[in-house]
C-alpha positions as CSV (number, residue, x, y, z in Angstrom):
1,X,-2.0,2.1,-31.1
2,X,1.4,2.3,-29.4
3,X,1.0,6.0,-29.1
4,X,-2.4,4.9,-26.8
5,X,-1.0,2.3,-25.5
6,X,2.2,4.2,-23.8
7,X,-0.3,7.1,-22.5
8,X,-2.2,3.8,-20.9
9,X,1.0,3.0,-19.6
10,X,2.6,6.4,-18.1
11,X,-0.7,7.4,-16.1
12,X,-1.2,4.6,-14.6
13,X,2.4,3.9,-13.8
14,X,2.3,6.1,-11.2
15,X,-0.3,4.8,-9.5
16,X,1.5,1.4,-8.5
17,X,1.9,1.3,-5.2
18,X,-1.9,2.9,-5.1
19,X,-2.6,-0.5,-6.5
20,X,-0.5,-2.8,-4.4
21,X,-2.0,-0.8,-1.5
22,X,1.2,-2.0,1.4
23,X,-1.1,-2.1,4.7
24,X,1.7,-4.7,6.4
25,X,3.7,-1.4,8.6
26,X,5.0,-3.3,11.7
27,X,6.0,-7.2,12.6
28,X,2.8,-8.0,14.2
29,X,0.8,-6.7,10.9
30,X,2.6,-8.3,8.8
31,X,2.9,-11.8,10.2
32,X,-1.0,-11.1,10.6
33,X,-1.7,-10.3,7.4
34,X,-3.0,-6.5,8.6
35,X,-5.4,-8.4,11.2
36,X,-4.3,-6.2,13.9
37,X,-6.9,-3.4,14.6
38,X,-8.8,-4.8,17.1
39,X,-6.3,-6.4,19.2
40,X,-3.4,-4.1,18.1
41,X,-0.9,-3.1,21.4
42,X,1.9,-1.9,22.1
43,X,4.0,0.9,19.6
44,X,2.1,-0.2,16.5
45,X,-0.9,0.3,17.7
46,X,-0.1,4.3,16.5
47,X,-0.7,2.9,13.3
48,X,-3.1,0.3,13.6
49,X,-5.3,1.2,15.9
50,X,-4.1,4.9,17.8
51,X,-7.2,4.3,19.9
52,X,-5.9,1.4,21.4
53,X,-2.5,3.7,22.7
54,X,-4.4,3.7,26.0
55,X,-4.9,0.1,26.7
56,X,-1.0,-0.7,26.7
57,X,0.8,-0.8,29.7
58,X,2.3,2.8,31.1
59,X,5.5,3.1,29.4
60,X,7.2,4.2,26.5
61,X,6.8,2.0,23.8
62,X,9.1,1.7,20.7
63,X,9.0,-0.5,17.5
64,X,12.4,-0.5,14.8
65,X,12.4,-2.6,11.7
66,X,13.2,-3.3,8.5
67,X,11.0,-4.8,5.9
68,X,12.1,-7.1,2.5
69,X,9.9,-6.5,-0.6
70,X,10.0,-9.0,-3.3
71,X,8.3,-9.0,-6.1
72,X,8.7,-11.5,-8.9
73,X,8.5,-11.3,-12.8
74,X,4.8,-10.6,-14.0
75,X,3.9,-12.6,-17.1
76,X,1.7,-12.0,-20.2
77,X,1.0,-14.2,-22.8
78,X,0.0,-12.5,-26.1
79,X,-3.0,-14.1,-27.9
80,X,-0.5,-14.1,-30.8
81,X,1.6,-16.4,-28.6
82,X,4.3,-13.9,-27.9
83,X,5.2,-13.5,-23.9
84,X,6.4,-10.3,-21.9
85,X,8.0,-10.7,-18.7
86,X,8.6,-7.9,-16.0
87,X,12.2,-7.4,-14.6
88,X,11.9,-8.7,-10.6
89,X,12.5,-6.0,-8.3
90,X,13.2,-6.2,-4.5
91,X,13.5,-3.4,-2.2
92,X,14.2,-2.6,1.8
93,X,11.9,-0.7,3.9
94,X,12.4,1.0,6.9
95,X,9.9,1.5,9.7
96,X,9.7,3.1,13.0
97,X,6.3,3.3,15.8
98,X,5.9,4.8,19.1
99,X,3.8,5.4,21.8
100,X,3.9,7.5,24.8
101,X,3.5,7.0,28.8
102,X,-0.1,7.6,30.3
103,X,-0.2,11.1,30.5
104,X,-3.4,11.5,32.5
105,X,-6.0,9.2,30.4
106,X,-4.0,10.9,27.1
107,X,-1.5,8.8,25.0
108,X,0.5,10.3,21.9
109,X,1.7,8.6,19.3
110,X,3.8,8.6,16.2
111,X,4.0,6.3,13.0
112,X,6.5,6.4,10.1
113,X,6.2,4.2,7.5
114,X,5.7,3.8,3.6
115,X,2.1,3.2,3.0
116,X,2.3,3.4,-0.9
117,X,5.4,2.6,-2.9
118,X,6.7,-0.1,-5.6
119,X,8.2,-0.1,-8.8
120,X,8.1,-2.4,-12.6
121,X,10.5,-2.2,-15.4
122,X,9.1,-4.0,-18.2
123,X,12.1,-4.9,-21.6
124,X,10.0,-6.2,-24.5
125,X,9.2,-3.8,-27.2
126,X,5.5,-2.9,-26.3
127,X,5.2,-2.6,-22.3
128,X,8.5,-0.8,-22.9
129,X,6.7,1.9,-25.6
130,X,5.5,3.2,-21.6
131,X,6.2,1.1,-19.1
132,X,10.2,0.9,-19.5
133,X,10.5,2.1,-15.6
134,X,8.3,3.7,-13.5
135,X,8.2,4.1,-9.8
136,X,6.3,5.7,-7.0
137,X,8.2,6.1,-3.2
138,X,5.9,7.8,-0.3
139,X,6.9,8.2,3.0
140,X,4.0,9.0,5.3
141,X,4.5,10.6,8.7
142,X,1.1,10.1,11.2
143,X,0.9,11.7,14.3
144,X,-2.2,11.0,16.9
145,X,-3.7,11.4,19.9
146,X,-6.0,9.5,21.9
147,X,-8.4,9.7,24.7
148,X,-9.4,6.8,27.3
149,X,-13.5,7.7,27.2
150,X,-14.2,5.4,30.3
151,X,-12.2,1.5,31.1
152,X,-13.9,0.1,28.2
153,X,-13.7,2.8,25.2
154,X,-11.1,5.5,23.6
155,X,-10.9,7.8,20.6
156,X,-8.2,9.0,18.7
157,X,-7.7,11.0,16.3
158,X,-4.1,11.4,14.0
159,X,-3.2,13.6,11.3
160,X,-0.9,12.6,8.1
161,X,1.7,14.0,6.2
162,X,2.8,12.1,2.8
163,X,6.0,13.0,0.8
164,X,5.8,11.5,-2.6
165,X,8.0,10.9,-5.6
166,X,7.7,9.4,-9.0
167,X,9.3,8.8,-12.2
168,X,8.3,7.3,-15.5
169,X,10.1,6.4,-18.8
170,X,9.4,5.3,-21.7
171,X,10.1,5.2,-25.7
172,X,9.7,3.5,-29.1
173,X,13.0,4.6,-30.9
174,X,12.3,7.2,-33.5
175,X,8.8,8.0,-32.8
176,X,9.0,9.2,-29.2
177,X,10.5,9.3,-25.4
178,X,9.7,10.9,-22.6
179,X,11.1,10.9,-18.7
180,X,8.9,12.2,-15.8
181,X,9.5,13.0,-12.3
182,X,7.7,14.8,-9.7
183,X,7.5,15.2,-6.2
184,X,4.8,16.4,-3.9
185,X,4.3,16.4,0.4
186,X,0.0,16.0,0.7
187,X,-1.5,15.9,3.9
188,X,-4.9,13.6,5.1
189,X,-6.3,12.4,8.6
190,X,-7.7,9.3,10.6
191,X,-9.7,8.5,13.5
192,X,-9.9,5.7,15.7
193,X,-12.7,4.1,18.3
194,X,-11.9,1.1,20.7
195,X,-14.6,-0.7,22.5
196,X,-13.1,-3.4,25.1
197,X,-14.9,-5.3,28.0
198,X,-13.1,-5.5,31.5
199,X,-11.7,-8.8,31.2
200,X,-9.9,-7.5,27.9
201,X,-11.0,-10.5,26.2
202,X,-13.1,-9.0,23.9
203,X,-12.7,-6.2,21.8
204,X,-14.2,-4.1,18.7
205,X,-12.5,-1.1,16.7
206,X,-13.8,0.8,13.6
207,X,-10.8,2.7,12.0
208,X,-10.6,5.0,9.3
209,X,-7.7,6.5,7.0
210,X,-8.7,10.0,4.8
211,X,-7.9,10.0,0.9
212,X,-4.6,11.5,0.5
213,X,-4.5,13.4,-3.1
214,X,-1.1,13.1,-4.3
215,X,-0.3,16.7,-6.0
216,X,3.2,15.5,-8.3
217,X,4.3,18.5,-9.8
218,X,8.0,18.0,-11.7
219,X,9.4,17.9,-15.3
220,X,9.2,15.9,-18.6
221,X,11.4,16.1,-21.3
222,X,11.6,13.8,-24.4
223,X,10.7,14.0,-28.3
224,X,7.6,13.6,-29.7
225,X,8.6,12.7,-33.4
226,X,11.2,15.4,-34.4
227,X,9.7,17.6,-31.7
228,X,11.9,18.3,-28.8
229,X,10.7,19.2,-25.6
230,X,11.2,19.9,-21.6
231,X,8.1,21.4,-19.8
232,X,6.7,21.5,-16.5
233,X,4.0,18.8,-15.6
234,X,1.2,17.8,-12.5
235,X,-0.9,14.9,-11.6
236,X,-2.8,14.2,-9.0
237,X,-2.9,10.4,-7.7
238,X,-5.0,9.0,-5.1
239,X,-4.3,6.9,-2.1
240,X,-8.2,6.2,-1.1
241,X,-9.8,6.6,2.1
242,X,-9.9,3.2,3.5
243,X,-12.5,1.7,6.7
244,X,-11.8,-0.9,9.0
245,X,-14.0,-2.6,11.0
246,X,-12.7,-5.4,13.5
247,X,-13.4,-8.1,16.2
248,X,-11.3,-10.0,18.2
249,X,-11.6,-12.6,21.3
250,X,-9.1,-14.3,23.2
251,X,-9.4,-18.2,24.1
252,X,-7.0,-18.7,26.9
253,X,-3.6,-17.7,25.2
254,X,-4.9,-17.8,21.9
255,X,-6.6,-14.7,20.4
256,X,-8.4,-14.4,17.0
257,X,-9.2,-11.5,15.1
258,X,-11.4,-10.8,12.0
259,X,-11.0,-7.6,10.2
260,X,-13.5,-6.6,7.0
261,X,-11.4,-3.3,5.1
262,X,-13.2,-1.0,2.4
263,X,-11.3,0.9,0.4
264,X,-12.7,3.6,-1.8
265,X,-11.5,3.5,-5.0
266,X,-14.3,4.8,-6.6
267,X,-13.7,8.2,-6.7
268,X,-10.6,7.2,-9.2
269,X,-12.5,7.5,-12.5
270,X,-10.0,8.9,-14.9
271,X,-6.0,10.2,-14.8
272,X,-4.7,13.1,-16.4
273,X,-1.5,14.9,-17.0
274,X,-1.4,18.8,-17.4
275,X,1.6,20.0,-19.4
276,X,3.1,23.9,-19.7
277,X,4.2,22.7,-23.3
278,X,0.7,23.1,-25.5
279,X,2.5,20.6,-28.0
280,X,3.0,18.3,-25.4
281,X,-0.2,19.0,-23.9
282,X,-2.6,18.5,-27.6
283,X,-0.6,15.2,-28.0
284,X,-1.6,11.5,-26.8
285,X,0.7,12.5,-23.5
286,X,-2.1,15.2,-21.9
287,X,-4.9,13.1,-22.9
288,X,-7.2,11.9,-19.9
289,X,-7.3,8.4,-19.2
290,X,-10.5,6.4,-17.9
291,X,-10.0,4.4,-14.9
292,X,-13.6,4.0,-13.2
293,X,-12.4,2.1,-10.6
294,X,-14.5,0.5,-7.6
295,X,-14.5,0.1,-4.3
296,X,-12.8,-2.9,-3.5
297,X,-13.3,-5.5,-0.1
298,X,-10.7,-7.7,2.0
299,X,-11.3,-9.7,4.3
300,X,-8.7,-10.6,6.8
301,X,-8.3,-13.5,10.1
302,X,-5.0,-13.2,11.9
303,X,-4.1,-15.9,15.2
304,X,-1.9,-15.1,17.8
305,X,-0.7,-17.6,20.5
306,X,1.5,-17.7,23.4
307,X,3.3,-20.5,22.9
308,X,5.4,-19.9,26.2
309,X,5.9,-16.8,28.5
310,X,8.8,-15.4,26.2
311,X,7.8,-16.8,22.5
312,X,4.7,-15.7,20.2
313,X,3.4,-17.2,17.3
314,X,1.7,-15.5,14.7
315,X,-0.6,-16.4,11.6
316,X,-2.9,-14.7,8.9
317,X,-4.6,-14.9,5.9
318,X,-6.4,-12.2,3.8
319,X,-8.2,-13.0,0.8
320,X,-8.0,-9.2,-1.4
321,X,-10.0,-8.1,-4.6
322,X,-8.5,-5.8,-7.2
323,X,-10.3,-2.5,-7.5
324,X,-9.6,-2.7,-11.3
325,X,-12.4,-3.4,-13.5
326,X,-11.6,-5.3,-16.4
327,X,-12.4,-2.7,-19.1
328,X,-9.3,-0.5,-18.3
329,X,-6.4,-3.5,-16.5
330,X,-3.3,-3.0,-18.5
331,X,0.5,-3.7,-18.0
332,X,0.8,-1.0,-16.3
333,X,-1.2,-2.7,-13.1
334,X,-2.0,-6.1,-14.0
335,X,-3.7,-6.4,-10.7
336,X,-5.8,-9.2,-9.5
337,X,-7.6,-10.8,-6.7
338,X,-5.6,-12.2,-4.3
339,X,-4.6,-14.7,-1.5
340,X,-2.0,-13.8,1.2
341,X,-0.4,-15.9,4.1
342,X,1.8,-15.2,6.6
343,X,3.2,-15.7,10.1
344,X,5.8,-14.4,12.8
345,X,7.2,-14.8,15.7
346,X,8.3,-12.9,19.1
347,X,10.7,-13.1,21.1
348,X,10.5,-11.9,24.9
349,X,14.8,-11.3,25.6
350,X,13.7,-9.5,29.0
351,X,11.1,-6.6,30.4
352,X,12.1,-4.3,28.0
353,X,12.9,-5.7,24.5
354,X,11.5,-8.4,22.3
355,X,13.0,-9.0,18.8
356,X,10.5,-11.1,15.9
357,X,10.7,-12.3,12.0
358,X,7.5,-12.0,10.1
359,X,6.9,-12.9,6.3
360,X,4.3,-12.6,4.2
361,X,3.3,-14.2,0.8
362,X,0.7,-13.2,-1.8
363,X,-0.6,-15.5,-4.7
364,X,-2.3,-13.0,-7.6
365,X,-4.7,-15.0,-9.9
366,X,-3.9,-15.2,-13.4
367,X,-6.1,-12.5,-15.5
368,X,-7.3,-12.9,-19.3
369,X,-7.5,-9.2,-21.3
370,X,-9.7,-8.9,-24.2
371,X,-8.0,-6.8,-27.1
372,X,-9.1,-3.4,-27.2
373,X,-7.7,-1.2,-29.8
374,X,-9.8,2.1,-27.9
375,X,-7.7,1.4,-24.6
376,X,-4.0,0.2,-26.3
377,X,-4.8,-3.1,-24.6
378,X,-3.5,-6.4,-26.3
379,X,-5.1,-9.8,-25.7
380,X,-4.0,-11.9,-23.5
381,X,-3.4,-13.4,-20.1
382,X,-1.1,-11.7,-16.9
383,X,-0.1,-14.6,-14.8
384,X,2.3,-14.7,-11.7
385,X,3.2,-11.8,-10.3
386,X,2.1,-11.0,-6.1
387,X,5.0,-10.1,-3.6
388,X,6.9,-12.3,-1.2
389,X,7.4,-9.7,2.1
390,X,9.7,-10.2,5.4
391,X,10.4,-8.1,8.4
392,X,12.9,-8.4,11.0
393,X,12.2,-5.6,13.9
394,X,12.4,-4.7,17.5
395,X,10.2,-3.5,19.9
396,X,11.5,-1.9,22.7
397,X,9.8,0.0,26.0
398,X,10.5,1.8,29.5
């Protein structure tokens, strides 16, 4: 069972960030909760929304910041009253956005950001037999364009470039270790369409984000029993296509926006690890996994009101549901549905530059897994867990 149990662990581990999907790239999305398609302007709108680039005043438009990820101990109680706790593990982000000048009803844009990306160390004897660390980094450069169709509607269209690494490590002393790492650079698209009556009041944006297959190629070395080895290896990970659809109105100075996001999971049905070694490959280690995921919903409101002519406020809330079915959640992604809150604010200094804090919280539901010796899955409940998130940025234009 632990040899099942650790191949549970190691090909899911990679898959994360996948999981903990990070759509919060900029202040404004974050302190939104990612309600910012509709109404996104000014440099983050390369992200958001490209097709709003030419709705934003005609300047160069810049955003800088740096973004705190927390994530706190995930818990399981054993059925046999035993309990696992995760390490805690906190990291810092970096994130840039910019858009260009009108350049004759064109706009460019460019986003850099980490759209896919955490990492859990796990101590106690049995998450440990696969899940003692593993971790996934991307870093996802997005280019785009967009066309102003008429006063009311643009298009845009944006191309992305993903750089990926991972690593995972595990062992049961005496019986077996391994440590793999690979690294990959994948490539994917979006497009963009804004629809926004004179008055700028009212607007409407579909948005949607290719499938990116992550190709990790790298090495894994360890022993399997008193078998010694160090082979090439390759995986292929999804981040899935994901669709937005938004609406937002403005009520004086106060503007609220509703966003509904599918992501497609489904296409995620099993994981599996090609070795060079045929040893390595016969084993438990290049055995496909079932995932069968589904495609999961969330649904997102975010507020923003001008307090005064130099300060913003900011609110959102998104309620989120796991794309991981019950018959293959382990502790590898003890995912759940969700709640998420946050809020900013911004700061006008002068014409140019505005400065803001955002922070984010999200409350996972506890989740009960029924023993099953097939998958390497315990019994138990996962409790705790979600991510506290902050940002501190700059926007900047000319």
């Amino acid at each position: 069972m632990k040899k099942i149990l650790a191949l549970s662990l190691i090909t899911s581990s990679l898959l994360l960030a996948n999981g903990y999907k990070i759509p919060e790239q900029s202040l404004n999305g974050m302190a939104l909760s990612a309600a910012n398609v509709a109404n996104a302007h000014g440099a983050d709108a390369a992200y958001y929304n490209p097709a709003n680039m030419v709705f934003n005043p005609d300047k160069n438009s810049y955003e800088f910041l740096m973004s705190y990820i927390y994530l706190p101990s995930v818990k399981f109680e054993n059925s046999d009253g035993s309990v696992y706790n995760s390490r805690k593990e906190t990291f810092l982000v970096p994130q840039f956005h910019f858009v260009s000048k009108d350049m004759g009803g064109w706009r460019w844009g460019v986003s850099l950001t980490t759209p896919a990306g955490l990492s859990k160390r796990w101590d106690d004897p049995i998450p440990q037999a696969g899940a003692k660390e593993f971790t996934l980094k991307t870093y996802e450069l997005n280019p785009s364009i967009a066309i102003q169709l008429n006063n009311n509607a643009a298009l845009a269209f944006g191309l992305r470039a993903v750089k990926s690494e991972g690593i995972a490590n595990g062992t049961v002393p005496g019986t077996y270790s391994f440590y793999l790492d690979g690294t990959s650079t994948d490539y994917g698209w979006n497009v963009a369409y804004s629809l926004q009556n004179d008055k700028r009041d009212t607007k409407f944006a579909i948005t949607y984000r290719s499938k990116v297959d992550l190709t990790l190629k790298g090495n894994a070395n360890g022993y399997l029993g008193t078998y010694l080895f160090n082979t090439e290896g390759r995986a292929t990970l999804p981040i899935p296509a994901a669709l937005n659809v938004a609406f937002a109105k403005t009520f004086n100075k106060t503007t609220v926006e509703f966003v509904f996001e599918r992501t497609f999971w489904s296409r995620y049905k099993e994981l599996n690890f090609d070795f060079n070694d045929p040893v390595v490959e016969n084993s438990f280690l290049g055995q496909p996994k079932p995932k069968y995921w589904k495609n999961a919903n969330t649904y997102r409101i975010g507020i923003t009101h001008q307090c005064t002519e130099k300060l913003t406020a900011m609110l959102g809330y998104s309620y989120d549901n796991t794309p991981i079915p019950d018959s293959t959640v382990d502790f590898s992604l003890p995912d759940s549905d969700k709640n998420i809150f946050s809020g900013g604010l911004k700061y006008k200094v002068d014409d140019r530059m505005s400065l803001g804090f955002s922070a984010l919280y999200a409350k996972q539901k506890s989740r009960h897994v029924t023993a099953n010796a097939a998958l390497g899955r315990p019994e138990g409940t996962f409790s705790d867990g979600g991510a506290l998130l902050m940002a501190f940025g700059m926007d900047y234009s000319f």
